[in-house]
C-alpha positions in Angstrom: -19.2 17.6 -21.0 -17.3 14.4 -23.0 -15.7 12.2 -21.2 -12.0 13.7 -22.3 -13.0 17.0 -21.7 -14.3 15.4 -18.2 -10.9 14.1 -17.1 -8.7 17.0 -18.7 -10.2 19.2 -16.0 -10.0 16.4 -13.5 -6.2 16.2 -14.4 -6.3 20.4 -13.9 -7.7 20.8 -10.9 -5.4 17.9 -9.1 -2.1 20.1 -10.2 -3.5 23.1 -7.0 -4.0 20.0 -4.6 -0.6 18.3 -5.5 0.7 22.1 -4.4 -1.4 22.9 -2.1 -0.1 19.3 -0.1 3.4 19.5 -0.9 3.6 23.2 0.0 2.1 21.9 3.7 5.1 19.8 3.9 7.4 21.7 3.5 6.3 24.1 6.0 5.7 21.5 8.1 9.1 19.7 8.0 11.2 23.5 7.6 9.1 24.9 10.6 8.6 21.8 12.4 10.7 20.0 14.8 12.9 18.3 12.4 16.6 19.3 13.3 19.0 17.6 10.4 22.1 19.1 12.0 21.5 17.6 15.2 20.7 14.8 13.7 24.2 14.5 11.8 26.5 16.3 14.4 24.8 15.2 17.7 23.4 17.4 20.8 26.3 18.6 22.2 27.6 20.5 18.9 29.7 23.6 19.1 28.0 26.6 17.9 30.3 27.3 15.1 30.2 24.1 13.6 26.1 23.6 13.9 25.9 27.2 11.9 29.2 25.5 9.2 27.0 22.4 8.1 23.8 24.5 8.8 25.7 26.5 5.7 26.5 23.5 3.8 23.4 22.5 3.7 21.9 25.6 2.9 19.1 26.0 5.9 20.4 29.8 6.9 19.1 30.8 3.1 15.6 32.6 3.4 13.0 30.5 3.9 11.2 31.5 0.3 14.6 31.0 -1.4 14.5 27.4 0.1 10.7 26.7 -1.1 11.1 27.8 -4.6 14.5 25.2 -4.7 11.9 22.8 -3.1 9.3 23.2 -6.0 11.7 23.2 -8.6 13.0 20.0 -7.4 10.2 18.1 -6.8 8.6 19.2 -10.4 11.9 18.1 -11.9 12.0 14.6 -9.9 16.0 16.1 -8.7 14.7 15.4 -4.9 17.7 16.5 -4.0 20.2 14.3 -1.7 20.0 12.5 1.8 21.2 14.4 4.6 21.2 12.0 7.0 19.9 8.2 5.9 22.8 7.8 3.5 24.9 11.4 3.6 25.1 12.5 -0.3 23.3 9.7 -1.8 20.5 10.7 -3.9 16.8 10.7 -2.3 15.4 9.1 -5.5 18.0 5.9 -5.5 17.4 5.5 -2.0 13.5 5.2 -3.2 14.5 2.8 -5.8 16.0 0.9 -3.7 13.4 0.5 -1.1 10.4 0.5 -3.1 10.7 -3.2 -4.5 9.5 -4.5 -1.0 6.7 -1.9 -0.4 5.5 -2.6 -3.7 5.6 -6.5 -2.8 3.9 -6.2 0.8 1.4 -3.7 -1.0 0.7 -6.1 -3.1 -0.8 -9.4 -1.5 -1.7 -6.4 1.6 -4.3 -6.0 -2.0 -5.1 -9.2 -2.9 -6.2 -11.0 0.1 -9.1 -8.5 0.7 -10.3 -8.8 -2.3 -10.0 -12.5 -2.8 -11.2 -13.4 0.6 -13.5 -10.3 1.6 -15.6 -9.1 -1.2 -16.5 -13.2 -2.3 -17.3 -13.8 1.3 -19.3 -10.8 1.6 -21.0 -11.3 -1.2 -21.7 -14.8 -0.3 -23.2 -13.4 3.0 -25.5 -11.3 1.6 -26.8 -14.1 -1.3 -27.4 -16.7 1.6 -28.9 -14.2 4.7 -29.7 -15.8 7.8 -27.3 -18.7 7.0 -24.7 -20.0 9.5 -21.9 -19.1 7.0 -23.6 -15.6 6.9 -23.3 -16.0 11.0 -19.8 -16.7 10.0 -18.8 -14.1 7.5 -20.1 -11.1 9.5 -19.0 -12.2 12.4 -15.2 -13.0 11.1 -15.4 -9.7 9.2 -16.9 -7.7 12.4 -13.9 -9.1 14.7 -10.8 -8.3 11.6 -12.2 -4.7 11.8 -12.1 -4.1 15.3 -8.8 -5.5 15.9 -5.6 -2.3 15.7 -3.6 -3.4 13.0 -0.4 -1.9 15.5 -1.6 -4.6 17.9 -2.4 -7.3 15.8 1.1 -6.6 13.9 2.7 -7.3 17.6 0.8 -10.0 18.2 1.8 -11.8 14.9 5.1 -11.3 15.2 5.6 -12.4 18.5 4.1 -15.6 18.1 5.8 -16.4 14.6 9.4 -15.4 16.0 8.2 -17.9 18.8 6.6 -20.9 17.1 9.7 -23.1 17.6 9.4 -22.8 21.2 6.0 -24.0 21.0 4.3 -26.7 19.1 6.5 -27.4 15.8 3.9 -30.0 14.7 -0.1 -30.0 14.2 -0.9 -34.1 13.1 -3.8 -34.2 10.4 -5.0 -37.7 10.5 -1.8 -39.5 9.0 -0.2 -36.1 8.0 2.4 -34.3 10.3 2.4 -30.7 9.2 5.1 -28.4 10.0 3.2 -25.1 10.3 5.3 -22.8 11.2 8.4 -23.8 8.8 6.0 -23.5 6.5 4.1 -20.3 6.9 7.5 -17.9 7.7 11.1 -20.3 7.9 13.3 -18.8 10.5 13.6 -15.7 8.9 10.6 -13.5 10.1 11.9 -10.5 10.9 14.3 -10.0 8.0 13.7 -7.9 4.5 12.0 -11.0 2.0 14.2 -11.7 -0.8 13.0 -10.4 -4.0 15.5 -11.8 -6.7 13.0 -14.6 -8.1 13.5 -13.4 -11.2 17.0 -13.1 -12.9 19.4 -12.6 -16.0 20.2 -16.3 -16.5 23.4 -15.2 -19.1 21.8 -15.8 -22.3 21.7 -12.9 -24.5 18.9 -12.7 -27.0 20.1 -9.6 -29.1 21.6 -5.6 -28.5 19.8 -2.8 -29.2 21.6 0.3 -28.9 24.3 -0.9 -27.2 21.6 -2.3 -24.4 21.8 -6.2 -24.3 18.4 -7.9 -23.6 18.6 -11.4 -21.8 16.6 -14.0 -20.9 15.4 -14.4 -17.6 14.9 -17.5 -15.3 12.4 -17.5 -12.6 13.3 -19.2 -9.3 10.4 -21.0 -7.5 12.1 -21.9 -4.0 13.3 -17.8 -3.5 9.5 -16.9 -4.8 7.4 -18.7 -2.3 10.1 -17.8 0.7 9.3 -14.4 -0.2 5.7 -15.2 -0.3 5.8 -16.6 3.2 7.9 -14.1 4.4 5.1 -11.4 3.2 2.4 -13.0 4.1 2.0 -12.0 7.5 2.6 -8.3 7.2 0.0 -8.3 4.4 -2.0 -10.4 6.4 -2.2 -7.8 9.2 -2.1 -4.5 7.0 -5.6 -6.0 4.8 -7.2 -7.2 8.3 -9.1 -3.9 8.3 -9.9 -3.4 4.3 -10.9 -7.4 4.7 -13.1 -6.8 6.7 -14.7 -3.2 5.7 -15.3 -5.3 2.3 -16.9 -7.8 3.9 -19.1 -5.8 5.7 -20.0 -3.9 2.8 -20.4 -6.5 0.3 -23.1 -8.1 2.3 -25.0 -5.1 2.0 -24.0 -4.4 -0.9 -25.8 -7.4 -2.3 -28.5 -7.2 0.1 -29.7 -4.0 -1.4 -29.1 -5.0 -4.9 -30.9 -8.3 -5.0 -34.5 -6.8 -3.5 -33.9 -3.7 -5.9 -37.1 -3.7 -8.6 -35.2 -4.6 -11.7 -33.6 -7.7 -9.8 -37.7 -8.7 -9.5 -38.5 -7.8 -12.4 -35.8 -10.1 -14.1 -36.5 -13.1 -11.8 -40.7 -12.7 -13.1 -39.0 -12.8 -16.7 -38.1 -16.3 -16.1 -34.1 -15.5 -16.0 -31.9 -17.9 -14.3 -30.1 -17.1 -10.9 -27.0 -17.9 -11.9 -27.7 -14.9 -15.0 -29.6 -13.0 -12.3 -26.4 -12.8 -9.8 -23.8 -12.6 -12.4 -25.2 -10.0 -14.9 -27.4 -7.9 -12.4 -26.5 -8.4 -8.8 -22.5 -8.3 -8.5 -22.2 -5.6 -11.2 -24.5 -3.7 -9.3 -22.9 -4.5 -5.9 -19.4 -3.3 -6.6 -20.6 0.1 -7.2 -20.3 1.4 -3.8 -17.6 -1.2 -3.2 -15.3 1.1 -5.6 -14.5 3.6 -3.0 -13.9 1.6 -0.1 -11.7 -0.2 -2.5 -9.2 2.1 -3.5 -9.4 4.3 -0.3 -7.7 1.7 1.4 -4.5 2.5 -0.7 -4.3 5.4 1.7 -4.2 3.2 4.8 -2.0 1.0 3.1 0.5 4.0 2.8 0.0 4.8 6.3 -0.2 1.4 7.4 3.2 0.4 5.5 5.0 2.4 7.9 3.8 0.3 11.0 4.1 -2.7 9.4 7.7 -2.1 7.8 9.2 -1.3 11.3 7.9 -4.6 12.9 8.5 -7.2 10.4 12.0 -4.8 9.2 10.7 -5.2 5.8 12.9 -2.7 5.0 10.9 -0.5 2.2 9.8 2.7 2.0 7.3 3.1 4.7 10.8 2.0 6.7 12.6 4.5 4.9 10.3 7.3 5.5 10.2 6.3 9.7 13.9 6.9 9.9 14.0 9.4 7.9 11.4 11.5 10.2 13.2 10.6 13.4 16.5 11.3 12.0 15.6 14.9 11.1 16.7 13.6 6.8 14.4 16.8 4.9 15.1 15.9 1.8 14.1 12.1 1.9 11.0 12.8 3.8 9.7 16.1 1.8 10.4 13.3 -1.5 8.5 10.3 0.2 5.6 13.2 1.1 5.4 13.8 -2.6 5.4 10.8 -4.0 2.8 9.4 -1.6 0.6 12.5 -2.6 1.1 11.8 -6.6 -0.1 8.1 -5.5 -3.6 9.7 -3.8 -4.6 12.0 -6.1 -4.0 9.6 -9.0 -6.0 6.8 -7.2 -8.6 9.7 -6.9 -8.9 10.0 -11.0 -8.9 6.6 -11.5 -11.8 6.0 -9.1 -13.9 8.4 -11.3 -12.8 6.5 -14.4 -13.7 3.2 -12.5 -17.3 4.2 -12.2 -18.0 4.4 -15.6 -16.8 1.0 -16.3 -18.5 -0.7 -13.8 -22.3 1.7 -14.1 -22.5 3.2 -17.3 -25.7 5.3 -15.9 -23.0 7.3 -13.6 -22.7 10.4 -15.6 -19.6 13.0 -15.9 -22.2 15.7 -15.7 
């Protein structure tokens, strides 16, 4: 099989699991507890009025009638509008809106796995035995086994607290405000994400659309980088340390594989030996574990949103589940399916960068 024809079927067979997951939600949000009605009239509702907005919003239609609407709307992107969140406001602006700041905690929740846990695992497993191999599997043994709900908790608490407590850590001759440095006062409030802006200066119209220039604004870019920083901190604790863990062994395995010995007894260099041969090789199994933490990320958005009120759509989604809003959550459902399944084919597409030998077949 090419490698087209490999990914068209990949692409076919991912259309039944995108239906067979979104038709799962929406049986479980129609059959489920979820009560939008109650949610925008209250408990105590008459029983003429609960079945006048229950018609309104059109939950008294058969329940096939209402699934079919569903599809069609979700196929279409019309997710229909909030019932609850924001009454008549469409679900997709409302995911505009909030996806900025899950896109920024998602990010740097990203990098600081792989910029702190794969090197230092793989540093681990090139110097074995080694106190900073003590070190490394130790740090990454203790970020895994802490709950990311707890350490969240724990993090906030002490942040929000830090002026209570020491303001000041003296380095030799240097006083260093930690904690005006790391998070301001503003921990616990949405990070600001208009860095970059129109400055006024128009460049040229196309088609009646004027393009600008923009001006980037360093002091509102690293307070939203220290606002971030702990969320992201605590939501990549876990893929930290899974990477660390793994990239130990990773390089472990590859490094007394045969063709590692039989380069070293042709005379090549360990700096070519480790670059060419060893991490290449290494990041294969690393692949997996990489991307699979986008799902915890999703899940673990929604935990880490609520504490820190970063205000995106792992926030969005919470309130929209306790709040009974069917629409907005049956939208969020899909769109966080799309994101798996594509993270899925581009795993497979991954491999064959990284080991040409892995085969489609």
């Amino acid at each position: 099989m090419s490698r087209w024809g490999y990914f068209a079927r990949r692409l076919l067979l991912a259309v039944p699991v995108v239906l067979f997951g979104v038709t799962i939600t929406f049986a479980i949000i129609r059959l489920g507890p979820l009560d939008p009605v109650a949610a925008i009239l209250g408990p105590n509702t008459p029983p003429s009025q609960y079945a006048r907005v229950e018609e309104q919003l059109g939950l008294n239609r058969p329940l096939w009638g209402q699934y079919i609407e569903y599809m069609v709307g979700l196929f279409t992107f019309d997710l229909g509008n909030s019932y609850v969140i924001q009454e008549n406001t469409k679900a997709m602006t409302l995911i505009v809106q909030h996806a900025p700041r899950t896109l920024w905690l998602g990010f740097w929740s990203v990098l600081i796995p792989l910029f702190i846990g794969i090197p230092l695992g793989f540093y681990a497993g090139l110097n074995p035995n080694t106190m900073g191999d003590y070190f490394a599997s130790f740090g990454g043994i203790i970020w895994r086994a802490m709950p990311n709900f707890w350490l969240g908790v724990i993090f906030y608490s002490v942040l929000s607290q830090s002026g209570t407590y020491s303001e000041m850590l003296t380095f030799g001759l240097v006083n260093f405000q930690w904690d005006a440095w790391l998070v301001t006062n503003n921990i616990g409030t949405p990070p600001p994400l208009n860095f970059y802006n129109s400055n006024g200066t128009d460049l040229f119209t196309i088609g009646g659309t004027t393009i600008s220039l923009f001006s980037f604004d360093w002091e509102v870019f690293v307070r939203a980088v220290k606002m971030v920083l702990p969320p992201a901190i605590v939501l990549g604790s876990a893929s930290m340390g899974n990477e660390m863990r793994l990239g130990r062994t990773a390089v472990l395995e590859t490094i007394n594989s045969k063709y590692v010995e039989t380069a070293r007894a042709k005379g090549l260099s360990r700096q070519k030996i480790v670059w060419k041969h060893v991490f290449r090789n290494a990041l294969i199994p690393l692949v997996p574990i990489i991307l699979n933490e986008a799902f915890l990320l999703i899940g673990g958005s929604v935990i880490m949103e609520t504490i820190f009120a970063i205000n995106g759509i792992g926030y969005l989604f919470f309130q929209a589940a306790i709040n009974g809003d069917m629409p907005l959550v049956g939208s969020l459902m899909y769109i966080f399916i799309l994101i798996i399944v594509f993270m899925n084919i581009f795993q497979d597409f991954l491999y064959t960068i990284i080991d040409p030998r892995v085969g489609y077949e």
